[in-house]
C-alpha positions, -999 to 999 in steps of 0.1 A, spaced: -168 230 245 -149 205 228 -117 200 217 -114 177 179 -81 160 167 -79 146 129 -60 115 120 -53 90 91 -44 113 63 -16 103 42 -4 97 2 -25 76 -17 -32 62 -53 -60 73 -76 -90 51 -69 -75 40 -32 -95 42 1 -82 58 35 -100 63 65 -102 94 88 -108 95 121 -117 125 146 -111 122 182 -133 143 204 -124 154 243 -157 150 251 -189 124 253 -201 129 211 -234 110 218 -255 140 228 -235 167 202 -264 177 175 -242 170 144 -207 157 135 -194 169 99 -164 167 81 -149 191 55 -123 194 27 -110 222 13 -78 228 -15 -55 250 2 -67 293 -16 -103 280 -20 -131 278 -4 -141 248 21 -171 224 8 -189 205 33 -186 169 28 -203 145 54 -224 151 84 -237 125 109 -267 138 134 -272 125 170 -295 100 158 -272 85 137 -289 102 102 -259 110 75 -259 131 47 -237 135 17 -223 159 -6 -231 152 -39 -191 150 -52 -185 123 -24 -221 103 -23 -214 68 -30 -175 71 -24 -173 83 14 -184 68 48 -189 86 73 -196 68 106 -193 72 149 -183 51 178 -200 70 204 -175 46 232 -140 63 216 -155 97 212 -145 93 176 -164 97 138 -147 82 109 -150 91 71 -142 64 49 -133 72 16 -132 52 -11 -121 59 -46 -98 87 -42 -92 108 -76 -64 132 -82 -80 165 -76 -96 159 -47 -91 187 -16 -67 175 1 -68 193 35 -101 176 54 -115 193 86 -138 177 115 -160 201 132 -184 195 160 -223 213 160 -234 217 195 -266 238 188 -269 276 187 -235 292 178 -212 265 197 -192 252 163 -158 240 167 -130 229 143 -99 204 144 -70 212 126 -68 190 101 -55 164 82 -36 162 48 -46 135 22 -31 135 -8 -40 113 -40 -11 111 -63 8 82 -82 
């Protein structure tokens, strides 16, 4: 089990840069896959980011180039990094933990908003 926290969300300008970071309760060097999320609040959620136990990433295509996403397996903690920021963008973003088999779990959340 493991519990996630999100952090660093916030207002920011079209084509500005914030960085997320998720806080686990528990040693993240061994858990199969990190990922963040996004979703607009009434639609669907779209997978963003994931980071693997070895350290591989992959992107979604919407964010490839723009968005970071990164671990410090010593704070328990993975970052996104996200550059570029455009008006539009989902603004509710979600860390979630993959700990093999059906063991998935969720933070709560945190709000970014990209506005001038």
């Amino acid at each position: 089990q493991v519990q996630l926290v999100e952090s660093g969300g916030g207002l920011v300008q079209p084509g500005g840069s914030l960085r997320l970071s998720c806080a686990a309760s528990r040693n993240i060097f061994s858990i199969n896959a990190m990922n963040w999320y996004r979703q607009t609040p009434g639609k669907q959620r779209e997978w963003v980011a994931t980071i693997t136990s070895r350290g591989s990433t992959n992107y979604a295509d919407s964010v490839k180039g723009r968005f970071t996403i990164s671990r410090d397996n010593a704070k328990n903690t993975v970052y996104l990094q996200m550059n570029s920021l455009k008006p539009g963008d989902p603004t509710d973003y979600y860390c979630s933990a993959d700990l093999g088999g059906s063991e998935y779990y969720w933070g709560r959340g945190t709000q970014v908003t990209v506005s001038s």
